[in-house]
C-alpha positions in Angstrom: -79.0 -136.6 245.1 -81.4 -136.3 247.7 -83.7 -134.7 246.2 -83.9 -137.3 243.1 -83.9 -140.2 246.0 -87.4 -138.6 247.2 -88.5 -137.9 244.0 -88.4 -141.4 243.2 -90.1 -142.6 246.3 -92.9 -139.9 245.7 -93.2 -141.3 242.1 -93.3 -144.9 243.2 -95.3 -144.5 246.2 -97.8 -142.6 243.4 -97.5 -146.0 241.0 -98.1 -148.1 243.7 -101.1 -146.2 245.0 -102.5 -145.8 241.3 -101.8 -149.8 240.3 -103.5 -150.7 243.7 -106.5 -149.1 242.6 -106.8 -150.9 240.0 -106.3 -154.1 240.9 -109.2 -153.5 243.2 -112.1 -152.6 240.4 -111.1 -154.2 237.8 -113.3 -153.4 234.2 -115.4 -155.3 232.8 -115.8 -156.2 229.2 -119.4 -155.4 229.6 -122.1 -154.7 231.7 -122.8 -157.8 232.8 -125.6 -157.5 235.6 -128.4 -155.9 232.5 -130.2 -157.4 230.2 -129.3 -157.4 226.4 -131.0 -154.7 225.2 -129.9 -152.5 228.4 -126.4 -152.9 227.9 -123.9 -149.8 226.3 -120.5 -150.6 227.5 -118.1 -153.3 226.0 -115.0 -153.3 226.4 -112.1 -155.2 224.4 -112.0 -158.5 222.7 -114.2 -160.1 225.5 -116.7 -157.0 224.7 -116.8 -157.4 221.7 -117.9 -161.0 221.4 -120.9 -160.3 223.9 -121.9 -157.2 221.9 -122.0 -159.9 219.2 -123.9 -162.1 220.9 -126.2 -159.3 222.5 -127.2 -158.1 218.7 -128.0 -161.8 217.8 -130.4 -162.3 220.8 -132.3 -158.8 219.9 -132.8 -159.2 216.1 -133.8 -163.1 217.3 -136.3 -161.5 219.6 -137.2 -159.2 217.3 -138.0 -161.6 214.6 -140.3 -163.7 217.3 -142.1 -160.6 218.4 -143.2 -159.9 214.9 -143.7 -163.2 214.1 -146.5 -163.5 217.3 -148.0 -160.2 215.6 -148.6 -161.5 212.7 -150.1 -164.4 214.4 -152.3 -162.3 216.8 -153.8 -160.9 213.7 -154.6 -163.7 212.2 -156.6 -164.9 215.1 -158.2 -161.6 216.4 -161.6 -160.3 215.3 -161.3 -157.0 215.6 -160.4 -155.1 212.2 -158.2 -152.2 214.0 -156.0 -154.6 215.1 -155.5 -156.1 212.2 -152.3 -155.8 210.1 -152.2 -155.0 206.2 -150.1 -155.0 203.2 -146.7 -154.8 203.2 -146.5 -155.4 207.5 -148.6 -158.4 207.1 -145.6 -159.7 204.8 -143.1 -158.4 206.2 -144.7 -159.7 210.0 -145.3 -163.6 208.1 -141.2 -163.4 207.2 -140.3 -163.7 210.5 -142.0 -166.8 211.5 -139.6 -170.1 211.3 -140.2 -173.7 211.6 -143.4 -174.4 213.5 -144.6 -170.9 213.8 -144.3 -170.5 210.6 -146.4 -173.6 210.3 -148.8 -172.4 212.5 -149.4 -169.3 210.5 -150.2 -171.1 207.1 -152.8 -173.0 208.9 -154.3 -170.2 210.5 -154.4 -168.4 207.1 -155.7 -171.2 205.7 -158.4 -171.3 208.3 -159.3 -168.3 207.7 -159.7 -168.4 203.9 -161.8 -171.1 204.9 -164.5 -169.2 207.5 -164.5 -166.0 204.8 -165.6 -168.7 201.9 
């Protein structure tokens, strides 16, 4: 009986110590002090919904990135930085709304200077 009475108290001592623990560092749902594209761990339903929102941002910047490529080689002069073919389309679907604007004119402009 005794020996069942300290087991017990060894056990619950144990729980107590392990529950403590983790009350102290609790886990995040994600890494929350990185940026987007730094981030590896999620964690649960919490997690999961910035995971979400962290693949949104990136294909969003993505898209803009290419999109100010596409501008860039519309406007530079230099033929190696130029883009061609199937990149130059593929750079021009990216652009939205105004840039997207912006790009017809510049194309436009251009088919203007080589006439």
């Amino acid at each position: 009986m005794n020996q069942l009475r300290n087991r017990l108290l060894v056990v619950s001592a144990l729980y107590t110590a392990i529950s403590g623990c983790s009350s102290l560092a609790p886990h995040q749902a994600y890494e929350q002090n990185k940026a987007p594209e730094n981030r590896n761990l999620y964690q649960g339903m919490t997690g999961y919904k910035q995971f979400l929102k962290d693949e949104t941002y990136l294909a969003n910047h993505e898209q803009y990135e290419n999109c100010q490529r596409y501008l860039l080689s519309l406007v530079n002069d230099d033929d190696s930085q130029q883009l061609s073919g199937e990149s130059l389309q593929g750079y021009k679907s990216a652009c939205k709304g105004s840039l997207l604007e912006t790009a017809n004119e510049l194309e436009r402009k251009r088919e203007d200077d080589e006439s």
